[in-house]
Backbone as JSON Lines, residues from 0, in Angstrom:
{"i":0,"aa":"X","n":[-1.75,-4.13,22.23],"ca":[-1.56,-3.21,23.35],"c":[-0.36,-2.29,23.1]}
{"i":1,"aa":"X","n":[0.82,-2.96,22.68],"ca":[2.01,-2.07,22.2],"c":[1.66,-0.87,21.25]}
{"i":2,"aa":"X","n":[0.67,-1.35,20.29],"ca":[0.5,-0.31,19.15],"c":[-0.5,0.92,19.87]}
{"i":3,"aa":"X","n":[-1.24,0.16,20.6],"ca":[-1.85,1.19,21.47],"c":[-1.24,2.66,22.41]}
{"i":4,"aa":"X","n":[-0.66,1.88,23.41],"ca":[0.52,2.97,23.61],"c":[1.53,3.87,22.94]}
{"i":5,"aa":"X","n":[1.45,3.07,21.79],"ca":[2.37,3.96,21.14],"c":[1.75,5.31,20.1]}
{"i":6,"aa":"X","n":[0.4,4.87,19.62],"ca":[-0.59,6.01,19.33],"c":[-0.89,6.81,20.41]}
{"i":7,"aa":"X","n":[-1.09,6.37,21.33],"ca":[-1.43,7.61,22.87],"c":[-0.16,8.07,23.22]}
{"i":8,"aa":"X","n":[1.36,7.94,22.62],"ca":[2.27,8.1,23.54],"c":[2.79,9.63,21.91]}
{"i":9,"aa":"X","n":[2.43,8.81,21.1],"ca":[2.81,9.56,19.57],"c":[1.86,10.96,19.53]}
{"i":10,"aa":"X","n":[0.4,10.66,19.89],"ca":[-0.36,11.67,19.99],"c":[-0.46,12.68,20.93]}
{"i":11,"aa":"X","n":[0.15,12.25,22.01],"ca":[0.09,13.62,23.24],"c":[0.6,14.94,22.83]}
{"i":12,"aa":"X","n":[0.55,15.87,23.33],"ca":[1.51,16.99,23.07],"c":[2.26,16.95,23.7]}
{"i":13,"aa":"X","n":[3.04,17.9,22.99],"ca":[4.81,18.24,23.63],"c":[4.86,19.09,25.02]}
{"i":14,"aa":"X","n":[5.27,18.6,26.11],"ca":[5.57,18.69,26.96],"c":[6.08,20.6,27.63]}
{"i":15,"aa":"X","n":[5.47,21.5,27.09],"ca":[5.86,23.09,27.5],"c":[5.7,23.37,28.75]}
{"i":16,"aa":"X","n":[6.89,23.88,29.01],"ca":[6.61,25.01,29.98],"c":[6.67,26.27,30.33]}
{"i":17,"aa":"X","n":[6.8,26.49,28.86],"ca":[6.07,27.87,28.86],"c":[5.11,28.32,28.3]}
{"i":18,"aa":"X","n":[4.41,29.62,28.87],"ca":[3.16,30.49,28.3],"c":[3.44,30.64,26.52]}
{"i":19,"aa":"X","n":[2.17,30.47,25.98],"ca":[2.2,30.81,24.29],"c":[2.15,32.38,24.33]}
{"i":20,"aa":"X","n":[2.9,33.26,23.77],"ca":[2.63,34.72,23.97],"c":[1.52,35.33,23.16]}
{"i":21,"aa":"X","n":[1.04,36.06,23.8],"ca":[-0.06,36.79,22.95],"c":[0.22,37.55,21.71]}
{"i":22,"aa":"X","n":[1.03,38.11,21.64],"ca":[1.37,39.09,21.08],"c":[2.82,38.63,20.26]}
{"i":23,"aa":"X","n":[2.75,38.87,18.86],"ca":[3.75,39.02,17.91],"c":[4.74,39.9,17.35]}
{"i":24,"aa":"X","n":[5.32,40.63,18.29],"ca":[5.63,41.97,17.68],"c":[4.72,42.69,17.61]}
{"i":25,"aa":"X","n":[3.46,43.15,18.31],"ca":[2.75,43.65,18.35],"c":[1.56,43.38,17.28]}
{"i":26,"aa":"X","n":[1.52,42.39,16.87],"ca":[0.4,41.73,16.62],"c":[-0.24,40.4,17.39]}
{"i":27,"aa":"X","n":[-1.54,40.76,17.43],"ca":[-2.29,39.49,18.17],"c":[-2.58,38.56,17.38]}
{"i":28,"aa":"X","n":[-1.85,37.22,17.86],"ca":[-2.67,36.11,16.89],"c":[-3.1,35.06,18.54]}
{"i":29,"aa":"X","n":[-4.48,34.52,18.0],"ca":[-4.56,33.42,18.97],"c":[-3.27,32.29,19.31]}
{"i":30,"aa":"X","n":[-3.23,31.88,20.57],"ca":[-2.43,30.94,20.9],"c":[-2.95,29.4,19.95]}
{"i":31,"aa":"X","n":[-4.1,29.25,19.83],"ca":[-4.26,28.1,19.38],"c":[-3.8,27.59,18.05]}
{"i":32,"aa":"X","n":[-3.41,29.19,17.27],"ca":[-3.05,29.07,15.79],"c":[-1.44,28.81,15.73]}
{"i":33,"aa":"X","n":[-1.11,28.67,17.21],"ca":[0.52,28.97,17.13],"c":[1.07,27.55,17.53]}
{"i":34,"aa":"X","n":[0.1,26.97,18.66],"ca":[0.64,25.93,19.65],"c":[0.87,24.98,18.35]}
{"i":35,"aa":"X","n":[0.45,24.15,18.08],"ca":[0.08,23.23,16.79],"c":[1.65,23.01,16.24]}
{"i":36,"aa":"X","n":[2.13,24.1,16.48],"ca":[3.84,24.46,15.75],"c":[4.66,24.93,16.39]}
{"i":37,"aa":"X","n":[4.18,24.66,17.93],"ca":[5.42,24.94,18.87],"c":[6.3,23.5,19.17]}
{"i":38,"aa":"X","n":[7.5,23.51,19.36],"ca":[7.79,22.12,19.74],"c":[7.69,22.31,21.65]}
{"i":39,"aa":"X","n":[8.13,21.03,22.24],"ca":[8.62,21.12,23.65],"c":[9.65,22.27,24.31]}
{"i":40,"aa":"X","n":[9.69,22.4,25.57],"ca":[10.64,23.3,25.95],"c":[10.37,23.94,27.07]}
{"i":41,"aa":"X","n":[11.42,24.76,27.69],"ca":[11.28,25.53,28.98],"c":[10.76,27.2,28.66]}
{"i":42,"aa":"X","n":[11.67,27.44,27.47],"ca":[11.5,29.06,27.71],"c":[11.05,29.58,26.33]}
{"i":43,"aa":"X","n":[10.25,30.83,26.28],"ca":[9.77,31.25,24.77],"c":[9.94,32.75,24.4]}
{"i":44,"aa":"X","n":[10.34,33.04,23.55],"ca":[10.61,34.34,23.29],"c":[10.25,34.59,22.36]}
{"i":45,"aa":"X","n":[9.99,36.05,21.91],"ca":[9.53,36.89,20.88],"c":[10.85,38.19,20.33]}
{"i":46,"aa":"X","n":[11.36,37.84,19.68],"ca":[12.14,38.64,18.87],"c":[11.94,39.56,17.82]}
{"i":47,"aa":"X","n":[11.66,41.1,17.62],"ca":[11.68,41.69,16.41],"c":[12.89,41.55,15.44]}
{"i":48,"aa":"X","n":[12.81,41.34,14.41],"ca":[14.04,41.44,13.61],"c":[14.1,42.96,13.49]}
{"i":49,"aa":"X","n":[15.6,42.92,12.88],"ca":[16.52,44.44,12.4],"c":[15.04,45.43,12.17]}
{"i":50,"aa":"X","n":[15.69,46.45,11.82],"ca":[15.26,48.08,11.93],"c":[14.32,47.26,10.51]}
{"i":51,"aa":"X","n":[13.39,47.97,10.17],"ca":[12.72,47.59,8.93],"c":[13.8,48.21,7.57]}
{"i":52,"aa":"X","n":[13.77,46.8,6.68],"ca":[14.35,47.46,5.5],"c":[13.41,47.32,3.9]}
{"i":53,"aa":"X","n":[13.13,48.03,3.23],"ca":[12.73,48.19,2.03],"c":[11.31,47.72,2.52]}
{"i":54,"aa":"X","n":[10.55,48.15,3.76],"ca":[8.99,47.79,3.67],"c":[8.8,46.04,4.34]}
{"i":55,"aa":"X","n":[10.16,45.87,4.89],"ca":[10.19,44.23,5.45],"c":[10.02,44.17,6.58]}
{"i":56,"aa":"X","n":[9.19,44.05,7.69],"ca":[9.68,43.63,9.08],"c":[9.46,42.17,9.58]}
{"i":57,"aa":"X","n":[10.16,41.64,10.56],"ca":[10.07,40.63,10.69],"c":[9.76,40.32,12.39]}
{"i":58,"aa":"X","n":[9.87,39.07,12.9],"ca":[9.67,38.64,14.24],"c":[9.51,37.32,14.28]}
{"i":59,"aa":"X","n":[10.36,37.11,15.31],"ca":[10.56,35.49,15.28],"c":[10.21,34.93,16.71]}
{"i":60,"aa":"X","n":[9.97,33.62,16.79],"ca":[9.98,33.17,17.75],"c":[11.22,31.95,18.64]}
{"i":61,"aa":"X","n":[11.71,32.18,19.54],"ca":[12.5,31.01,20.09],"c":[12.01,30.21,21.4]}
{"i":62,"aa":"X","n":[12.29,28.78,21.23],"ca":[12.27,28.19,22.52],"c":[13.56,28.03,23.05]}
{"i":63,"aa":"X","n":[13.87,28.25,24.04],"ca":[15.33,27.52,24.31],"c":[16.41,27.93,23.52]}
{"i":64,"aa":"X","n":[16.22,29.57,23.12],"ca":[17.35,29.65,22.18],"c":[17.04,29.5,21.04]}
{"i":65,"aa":"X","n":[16.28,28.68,20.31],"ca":[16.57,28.27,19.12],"c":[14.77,28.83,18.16]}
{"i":66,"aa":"X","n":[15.72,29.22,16.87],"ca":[14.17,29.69,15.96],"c":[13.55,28.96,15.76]}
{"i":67,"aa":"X","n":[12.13,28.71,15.74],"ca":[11.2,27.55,15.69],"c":[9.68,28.3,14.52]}
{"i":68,"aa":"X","n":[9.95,29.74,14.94],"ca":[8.86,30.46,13.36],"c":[9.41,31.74,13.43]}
{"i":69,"aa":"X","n":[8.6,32.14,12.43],"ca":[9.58,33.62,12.01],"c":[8.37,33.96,11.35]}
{"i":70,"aa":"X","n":[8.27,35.24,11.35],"ca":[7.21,35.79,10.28],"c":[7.49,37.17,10.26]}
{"i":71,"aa":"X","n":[6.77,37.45,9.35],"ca":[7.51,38.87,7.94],"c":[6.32,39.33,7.42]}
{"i":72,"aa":"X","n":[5.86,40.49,7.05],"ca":[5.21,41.18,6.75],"c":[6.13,41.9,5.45]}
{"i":73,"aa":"X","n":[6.02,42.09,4.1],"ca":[6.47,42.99,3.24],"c":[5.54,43.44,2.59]}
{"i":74,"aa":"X","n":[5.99,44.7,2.01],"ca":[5.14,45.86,1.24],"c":[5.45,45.48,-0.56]}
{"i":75,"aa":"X","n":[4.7,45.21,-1.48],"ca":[4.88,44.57,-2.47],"c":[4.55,46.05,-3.61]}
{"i":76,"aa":"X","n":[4.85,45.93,-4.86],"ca":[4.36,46.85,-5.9],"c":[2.94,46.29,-5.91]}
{"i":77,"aa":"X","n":[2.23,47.68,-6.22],"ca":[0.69,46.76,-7.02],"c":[0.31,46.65,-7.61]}
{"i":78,"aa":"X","n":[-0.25,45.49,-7.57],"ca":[-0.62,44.51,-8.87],"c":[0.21,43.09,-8.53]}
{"i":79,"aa":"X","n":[1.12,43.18,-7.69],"ca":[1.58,41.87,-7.3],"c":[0.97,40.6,-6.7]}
{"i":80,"aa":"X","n":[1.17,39.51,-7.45],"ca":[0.03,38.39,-7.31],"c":[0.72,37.45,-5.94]}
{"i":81,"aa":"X","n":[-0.24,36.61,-5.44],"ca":[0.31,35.73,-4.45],"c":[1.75,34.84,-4.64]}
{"i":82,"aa":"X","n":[1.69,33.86,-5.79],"ca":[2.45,33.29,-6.31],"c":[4.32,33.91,-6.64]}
{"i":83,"aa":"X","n":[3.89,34.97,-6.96],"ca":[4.72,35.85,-7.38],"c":[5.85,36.25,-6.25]}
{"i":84,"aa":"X","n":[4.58,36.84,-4.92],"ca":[5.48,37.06,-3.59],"c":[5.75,36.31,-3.0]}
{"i":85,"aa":"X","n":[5.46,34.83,-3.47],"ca":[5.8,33.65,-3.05],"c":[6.82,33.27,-3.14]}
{"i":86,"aa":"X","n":[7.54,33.73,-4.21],"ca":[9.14,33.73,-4.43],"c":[10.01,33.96,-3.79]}
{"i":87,"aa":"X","n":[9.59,35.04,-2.79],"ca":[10.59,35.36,-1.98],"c":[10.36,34.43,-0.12]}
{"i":88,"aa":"X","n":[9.28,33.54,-0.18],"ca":[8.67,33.98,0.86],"c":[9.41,32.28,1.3]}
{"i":89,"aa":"X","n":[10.2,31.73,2.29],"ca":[10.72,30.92,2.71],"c":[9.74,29.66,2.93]}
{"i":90,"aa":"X","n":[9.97,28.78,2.78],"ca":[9.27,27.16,3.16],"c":[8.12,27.11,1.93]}
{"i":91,"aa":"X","n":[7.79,27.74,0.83],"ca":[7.22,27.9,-0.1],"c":[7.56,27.93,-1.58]}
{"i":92,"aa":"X","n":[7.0,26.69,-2.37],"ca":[7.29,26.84,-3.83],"c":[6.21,27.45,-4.36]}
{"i":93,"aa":"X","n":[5.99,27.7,-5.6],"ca":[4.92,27.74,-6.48],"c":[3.89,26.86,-6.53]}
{"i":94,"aa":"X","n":[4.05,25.76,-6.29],"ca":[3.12,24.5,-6.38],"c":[2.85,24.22,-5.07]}
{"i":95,"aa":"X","n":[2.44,25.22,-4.27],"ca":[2.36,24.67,-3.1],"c":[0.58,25.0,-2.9]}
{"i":96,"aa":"X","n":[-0.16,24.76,-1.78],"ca":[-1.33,24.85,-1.62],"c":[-1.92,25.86,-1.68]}
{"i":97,"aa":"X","n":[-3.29,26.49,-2.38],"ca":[-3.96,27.38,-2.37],"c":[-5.18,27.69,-1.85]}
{"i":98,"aa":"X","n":[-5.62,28.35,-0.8],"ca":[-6.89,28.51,-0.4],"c":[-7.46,29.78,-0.38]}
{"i":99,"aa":"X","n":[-8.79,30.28,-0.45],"ca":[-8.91,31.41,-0.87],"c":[-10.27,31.51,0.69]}
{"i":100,"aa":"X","n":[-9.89,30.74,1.57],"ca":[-11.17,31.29,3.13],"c":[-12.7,31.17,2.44]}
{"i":101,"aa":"X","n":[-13.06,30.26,3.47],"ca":[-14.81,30.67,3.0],"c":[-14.79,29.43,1.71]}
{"i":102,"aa":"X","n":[-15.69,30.0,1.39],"ca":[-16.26,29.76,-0.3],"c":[-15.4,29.98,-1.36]}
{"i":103,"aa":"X","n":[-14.53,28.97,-1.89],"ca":[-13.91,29.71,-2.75],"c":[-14.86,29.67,-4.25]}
{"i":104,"aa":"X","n":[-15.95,30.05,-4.49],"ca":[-16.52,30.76,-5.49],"c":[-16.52,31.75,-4.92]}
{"i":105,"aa":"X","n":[-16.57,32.59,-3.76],"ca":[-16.87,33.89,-3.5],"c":[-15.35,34.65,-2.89]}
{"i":106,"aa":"X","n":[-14.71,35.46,-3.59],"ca":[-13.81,35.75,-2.58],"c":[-14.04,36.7,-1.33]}
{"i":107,"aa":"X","n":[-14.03,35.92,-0.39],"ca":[-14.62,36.79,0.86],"c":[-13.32,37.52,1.45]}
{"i":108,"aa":"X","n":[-12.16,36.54,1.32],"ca":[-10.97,37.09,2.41],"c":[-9.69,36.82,1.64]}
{"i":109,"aa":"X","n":[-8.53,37.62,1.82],"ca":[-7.71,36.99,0.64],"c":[-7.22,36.23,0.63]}
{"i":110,"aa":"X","n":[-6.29,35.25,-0.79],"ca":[-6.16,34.2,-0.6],"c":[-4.93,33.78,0.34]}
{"i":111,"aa":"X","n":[-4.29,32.96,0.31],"ca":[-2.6,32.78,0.85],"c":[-2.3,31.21,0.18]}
{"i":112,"aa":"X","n":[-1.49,30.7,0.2],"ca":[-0.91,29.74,0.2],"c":[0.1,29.22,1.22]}
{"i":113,"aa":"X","n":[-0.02,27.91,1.48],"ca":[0.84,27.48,2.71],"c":[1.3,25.94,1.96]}
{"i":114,"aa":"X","n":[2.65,25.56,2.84],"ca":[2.78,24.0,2.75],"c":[2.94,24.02,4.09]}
{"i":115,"aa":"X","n":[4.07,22.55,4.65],"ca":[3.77,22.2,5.99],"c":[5.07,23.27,6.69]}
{"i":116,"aa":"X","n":[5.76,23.95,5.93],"ca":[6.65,24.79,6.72],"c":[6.39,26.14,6.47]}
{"i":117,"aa":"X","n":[5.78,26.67,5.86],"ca":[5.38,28.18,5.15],"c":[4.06,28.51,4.32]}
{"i":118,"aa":"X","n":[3.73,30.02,5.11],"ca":[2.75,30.34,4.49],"c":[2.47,31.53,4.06]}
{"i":119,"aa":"X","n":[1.67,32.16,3.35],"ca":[2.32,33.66,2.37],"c":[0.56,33.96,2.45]}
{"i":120,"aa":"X","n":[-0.09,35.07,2.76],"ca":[-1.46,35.33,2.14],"c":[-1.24,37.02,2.28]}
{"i":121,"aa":"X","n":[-2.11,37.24,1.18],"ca":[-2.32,39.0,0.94],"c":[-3.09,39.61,1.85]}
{"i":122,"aa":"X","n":[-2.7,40.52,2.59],"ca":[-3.7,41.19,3.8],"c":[-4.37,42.61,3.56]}
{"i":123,"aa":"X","n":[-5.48,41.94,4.15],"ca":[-6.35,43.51,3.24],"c":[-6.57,44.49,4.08]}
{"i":124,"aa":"X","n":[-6.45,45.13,3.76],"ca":[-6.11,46.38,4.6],"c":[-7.2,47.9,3.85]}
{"i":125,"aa":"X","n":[-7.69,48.39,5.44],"ca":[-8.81,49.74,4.75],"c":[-8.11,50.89,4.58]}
{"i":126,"aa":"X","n":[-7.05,51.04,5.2],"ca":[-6.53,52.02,4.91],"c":[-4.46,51.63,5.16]}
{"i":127,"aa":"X","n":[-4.22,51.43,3.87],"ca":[-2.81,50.95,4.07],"c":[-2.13,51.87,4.58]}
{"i":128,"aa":"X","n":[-0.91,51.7,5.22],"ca":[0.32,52.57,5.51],"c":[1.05,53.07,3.98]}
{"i":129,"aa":"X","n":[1.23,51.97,3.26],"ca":[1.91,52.18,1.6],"c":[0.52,52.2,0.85]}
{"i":130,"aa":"X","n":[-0.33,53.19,0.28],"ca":[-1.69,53.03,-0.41],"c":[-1.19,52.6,-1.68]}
{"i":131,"aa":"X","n":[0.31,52.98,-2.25],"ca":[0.25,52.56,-3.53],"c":[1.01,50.82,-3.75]}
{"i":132,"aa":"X","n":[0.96,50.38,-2.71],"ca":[2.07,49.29,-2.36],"c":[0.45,47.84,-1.89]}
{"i":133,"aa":"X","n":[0.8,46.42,-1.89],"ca":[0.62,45.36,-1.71],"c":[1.38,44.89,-0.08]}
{"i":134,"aa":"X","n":[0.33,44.42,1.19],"ca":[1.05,44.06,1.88],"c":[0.61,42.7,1.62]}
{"i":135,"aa":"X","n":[1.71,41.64,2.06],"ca":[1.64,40.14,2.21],"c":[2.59,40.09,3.54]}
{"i":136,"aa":"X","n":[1.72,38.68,4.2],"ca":[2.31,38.32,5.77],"c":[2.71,36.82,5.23]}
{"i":137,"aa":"X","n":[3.97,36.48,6.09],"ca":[4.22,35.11,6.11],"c":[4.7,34.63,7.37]}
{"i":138,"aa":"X","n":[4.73,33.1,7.07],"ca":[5.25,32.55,8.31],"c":[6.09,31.4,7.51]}
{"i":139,"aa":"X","n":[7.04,31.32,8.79],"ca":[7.97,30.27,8.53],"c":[8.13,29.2,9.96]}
{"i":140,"aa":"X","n":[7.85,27.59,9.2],"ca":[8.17,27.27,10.81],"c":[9.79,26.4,10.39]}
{"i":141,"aa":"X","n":[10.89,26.88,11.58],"ca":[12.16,26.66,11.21],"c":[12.44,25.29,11.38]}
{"i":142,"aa":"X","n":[13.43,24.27,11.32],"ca":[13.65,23.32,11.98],"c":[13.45,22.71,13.05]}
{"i":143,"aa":"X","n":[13.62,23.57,14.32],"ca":[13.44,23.66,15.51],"c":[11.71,23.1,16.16]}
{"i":144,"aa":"X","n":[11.38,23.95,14.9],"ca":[9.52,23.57,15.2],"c":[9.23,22.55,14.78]}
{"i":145,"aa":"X","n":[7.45,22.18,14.32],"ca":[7.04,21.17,14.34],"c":[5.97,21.42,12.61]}
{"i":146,"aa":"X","n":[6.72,20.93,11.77],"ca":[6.09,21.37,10.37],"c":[4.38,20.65,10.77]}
{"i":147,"aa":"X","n":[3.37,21.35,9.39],"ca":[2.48,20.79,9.97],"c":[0.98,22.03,9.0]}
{"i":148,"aa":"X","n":[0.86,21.33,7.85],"ca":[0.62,22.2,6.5],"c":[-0.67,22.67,7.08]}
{"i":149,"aa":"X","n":[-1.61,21.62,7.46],"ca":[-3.29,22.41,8.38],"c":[-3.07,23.25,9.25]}
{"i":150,"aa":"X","n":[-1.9,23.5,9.96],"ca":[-1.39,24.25,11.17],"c":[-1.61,25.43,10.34]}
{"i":151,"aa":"X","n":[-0.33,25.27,9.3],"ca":[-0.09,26.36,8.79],"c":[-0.99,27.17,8.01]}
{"i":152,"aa":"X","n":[-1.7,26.19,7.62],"ca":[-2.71,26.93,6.85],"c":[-4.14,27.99,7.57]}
{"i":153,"aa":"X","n":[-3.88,27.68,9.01],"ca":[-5.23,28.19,9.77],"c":[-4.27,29.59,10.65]}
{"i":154,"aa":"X","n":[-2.67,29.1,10.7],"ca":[-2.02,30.16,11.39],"c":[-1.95,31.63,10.48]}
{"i":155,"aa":"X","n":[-2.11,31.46,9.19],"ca":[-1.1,32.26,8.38],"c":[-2.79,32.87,8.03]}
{"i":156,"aa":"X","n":[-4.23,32.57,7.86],"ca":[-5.63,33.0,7.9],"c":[-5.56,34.4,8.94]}
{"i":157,"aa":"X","n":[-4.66,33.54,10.56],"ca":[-5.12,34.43,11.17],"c":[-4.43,35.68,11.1]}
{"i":158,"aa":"X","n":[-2.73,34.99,11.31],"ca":[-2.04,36.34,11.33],"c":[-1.97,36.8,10.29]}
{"i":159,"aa":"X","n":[-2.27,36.73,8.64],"ca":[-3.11,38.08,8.08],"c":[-3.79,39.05,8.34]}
{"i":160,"aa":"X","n":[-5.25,38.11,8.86],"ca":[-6.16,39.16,9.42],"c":[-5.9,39.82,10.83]}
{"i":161,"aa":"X","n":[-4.98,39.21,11.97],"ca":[-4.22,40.2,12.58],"c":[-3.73,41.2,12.07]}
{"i":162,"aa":"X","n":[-2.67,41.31,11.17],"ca":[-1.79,42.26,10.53],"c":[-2.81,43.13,9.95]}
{"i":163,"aa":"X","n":[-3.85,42.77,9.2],"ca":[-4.4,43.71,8.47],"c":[-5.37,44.8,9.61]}
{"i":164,"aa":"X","n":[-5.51,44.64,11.32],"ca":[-5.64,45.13,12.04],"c":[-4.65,45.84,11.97]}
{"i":165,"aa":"X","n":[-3.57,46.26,12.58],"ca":[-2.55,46.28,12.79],"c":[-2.39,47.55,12.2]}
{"i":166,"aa":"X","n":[-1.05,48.58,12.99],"ca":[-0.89,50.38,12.34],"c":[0.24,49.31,10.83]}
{"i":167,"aa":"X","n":[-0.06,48.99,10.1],"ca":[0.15,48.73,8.85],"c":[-1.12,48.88,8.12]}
{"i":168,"aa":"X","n":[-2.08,48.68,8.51],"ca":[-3.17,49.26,7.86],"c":[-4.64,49.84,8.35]}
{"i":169,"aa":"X","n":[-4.23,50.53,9.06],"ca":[-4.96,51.57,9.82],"c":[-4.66,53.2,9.55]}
């Protein structure tokens, strides 16, 4: 009975009271891709980072004050591979997970890579803002949050294909 309760008590979710925001800095990602990696708390905010520099923008999220994800959009040279912009891209090594959406015999959507705190994928875009430039989106979930690599891996699917909506490539 003890072990019982303690799986129903381990499995509940975290206790929010606040709304998941729609909107990322002016990108839409579903709430469901976000909750997964929200921790507990009263209050939630959406922060743009600084003025854009060298093709970087960013936006973070806080509960209570404190950063819990962050995500970044940068403009890459082209020809730049996933792995590569992976270098720069926080909660991410080289050896970290690769999925390519769909079928990966077929590339339908591009790929990204994620672990349980970060995730990096190339966003395709019909008509870029930089035509001669590579955009890649990432996410970071900070301390504050709730690591969580399947999270990440279905969050960082979407807000690609958000972003690649998005006047970055329109």
């Amino acid at each position: 009975m003890v072990l019982g309760l303690c799986v129903s008590a381990c499995s509940s979710p975290p206790d929010r009271e606040y709304e998941i925001p729609e909107s990322l800095c002016g990108v839409t990602v579903p709430a469901d891709r976000l909750e997964p990696l929200l921790p507990a708390g009263k209050e939630i905010s959406v922060r743009p980072g600084a003025a854009e520099i060298d093709g970087i923008e960013r936006c973070r999220l806080h509960v209570d004050g404190d950063e819990v994800l962050s995500f970044t959009t940068e403009w890459w040279e082209a020809g730049t591979g996933l792995r590569e912009a992976a270098t720069s891209a926080a909660g991410l090594s080289g050896h970290d997970s690769i999925g390519l959406g769909g079928d990966e015999k077929v590339r339908e959507e591009p790929p990204y890579m994620y672990s349980k705190t970060g995730a990096l994928a190339e966003v395709s875009c019909a008509k870029p803002r930089k035509a001669d430039q590579e955009l890649f989106a990432s996410a970071r979930v900070s301390d504050a949050g709730r690591p969580d690599e399947a999270a990440m891996k279905k969050l960082i699917a979407a807000y690609a294909e958000a972003v690649g909506k998005s006047g970055e490539c329109t």
